[in-house]
BALO-448194 format. One record per residue (C-alpha): residue number from 1; x, y, z; residue in one letter. Coordinates in nm, 3 decimals. Layout:
! BALO-448194
k;u;v;w;r
NUM;X;Y;Z;A $
...
//
This chain:
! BALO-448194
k;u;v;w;r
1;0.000;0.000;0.000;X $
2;0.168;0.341;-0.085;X $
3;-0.009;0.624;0.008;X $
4;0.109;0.978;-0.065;X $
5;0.011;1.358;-0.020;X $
6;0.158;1.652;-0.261;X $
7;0.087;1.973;-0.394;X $
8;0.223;2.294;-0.412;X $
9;0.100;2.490;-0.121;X $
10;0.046;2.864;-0.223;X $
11;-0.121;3.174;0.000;X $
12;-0.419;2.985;0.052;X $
13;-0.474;2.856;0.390;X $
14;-0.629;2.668;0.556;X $
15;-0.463;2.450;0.272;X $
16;-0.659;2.091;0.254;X $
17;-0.602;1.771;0.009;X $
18;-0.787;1.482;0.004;X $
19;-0.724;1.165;-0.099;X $
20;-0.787;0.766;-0.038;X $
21;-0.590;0.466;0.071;X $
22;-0.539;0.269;-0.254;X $
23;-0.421;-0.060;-0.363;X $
24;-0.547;-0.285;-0.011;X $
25;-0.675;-0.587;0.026;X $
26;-0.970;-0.383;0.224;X $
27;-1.226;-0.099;0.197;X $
28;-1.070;0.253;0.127;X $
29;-1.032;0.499;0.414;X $
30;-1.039;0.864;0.283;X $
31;-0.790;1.120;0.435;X $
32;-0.811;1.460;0.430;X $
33;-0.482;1.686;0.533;X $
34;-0.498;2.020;0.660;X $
35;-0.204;2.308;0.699;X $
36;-0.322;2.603;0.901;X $
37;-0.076;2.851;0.999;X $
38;-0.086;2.892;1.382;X $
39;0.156;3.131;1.610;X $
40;0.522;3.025;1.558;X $
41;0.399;2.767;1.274;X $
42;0.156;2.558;1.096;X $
43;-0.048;2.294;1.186;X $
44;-0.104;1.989;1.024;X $
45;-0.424;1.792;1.098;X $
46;-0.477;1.474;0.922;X $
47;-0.875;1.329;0.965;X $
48;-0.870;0.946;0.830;X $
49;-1.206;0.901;0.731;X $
50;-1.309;0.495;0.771;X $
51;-1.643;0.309;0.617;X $
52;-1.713;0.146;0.915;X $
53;-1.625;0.169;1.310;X $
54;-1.537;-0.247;1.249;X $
55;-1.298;-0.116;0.985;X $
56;-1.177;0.145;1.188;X $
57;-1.099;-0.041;1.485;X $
58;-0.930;-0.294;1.247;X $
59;-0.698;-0.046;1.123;X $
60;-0.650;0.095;1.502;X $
61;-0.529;-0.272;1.604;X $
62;-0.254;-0.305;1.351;X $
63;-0.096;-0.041;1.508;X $
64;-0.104;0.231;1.291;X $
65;-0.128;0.524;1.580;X $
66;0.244;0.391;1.681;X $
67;0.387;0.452;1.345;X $
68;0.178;0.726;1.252;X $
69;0.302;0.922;1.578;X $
70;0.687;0.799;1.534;X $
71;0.674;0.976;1.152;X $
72;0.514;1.288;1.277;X $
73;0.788;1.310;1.515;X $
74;1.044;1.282;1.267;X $
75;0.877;1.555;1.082;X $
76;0.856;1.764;1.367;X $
77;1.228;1.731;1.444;X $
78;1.338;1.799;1.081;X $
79;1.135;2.050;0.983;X $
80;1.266;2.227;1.338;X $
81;1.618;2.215;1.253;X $
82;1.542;2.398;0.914;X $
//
């Protein structure tokens, strides 16, 4: 599964893209990312949409939140150092 966000982000905020989880086995979750410039930066707010609270919790057991909240950690720390 490869799933991907990009776009050049102009003057426009909030900024949003949407988008679905393609090529699983399963039913398609739809994500929608956000960039909303705050004091001292910009938030990012990512809302995974899912078909079903069964599918939901599914994808909650595999331990997505884990891996989800390591790479928005590296994120935080790179995009701090620049």
């Amino acid at each position: 599964m490869t799933f991907a966000v990009s776009a050049i982000c102009g003057e426009t905020f909030p900024w949003k893209s949407s988008d679905t989880d393609s090529g699983t086995d399963g039913p398609i979750a739809s994500n929608e990312l956000t960039l909303t410039p705050v004091a001292g930066g910009t938030l990012l707010s990512l809302l995974v949409t899912y078909p079903s609270a069964e599918v939901r919790d599914m994808a909650l057991g595999t331990g997505m939140t884990d891996g989800m909240e390591t790479s928005y950690a590296r994120l935080e720390r790179t995009i701090g150092t620049a």
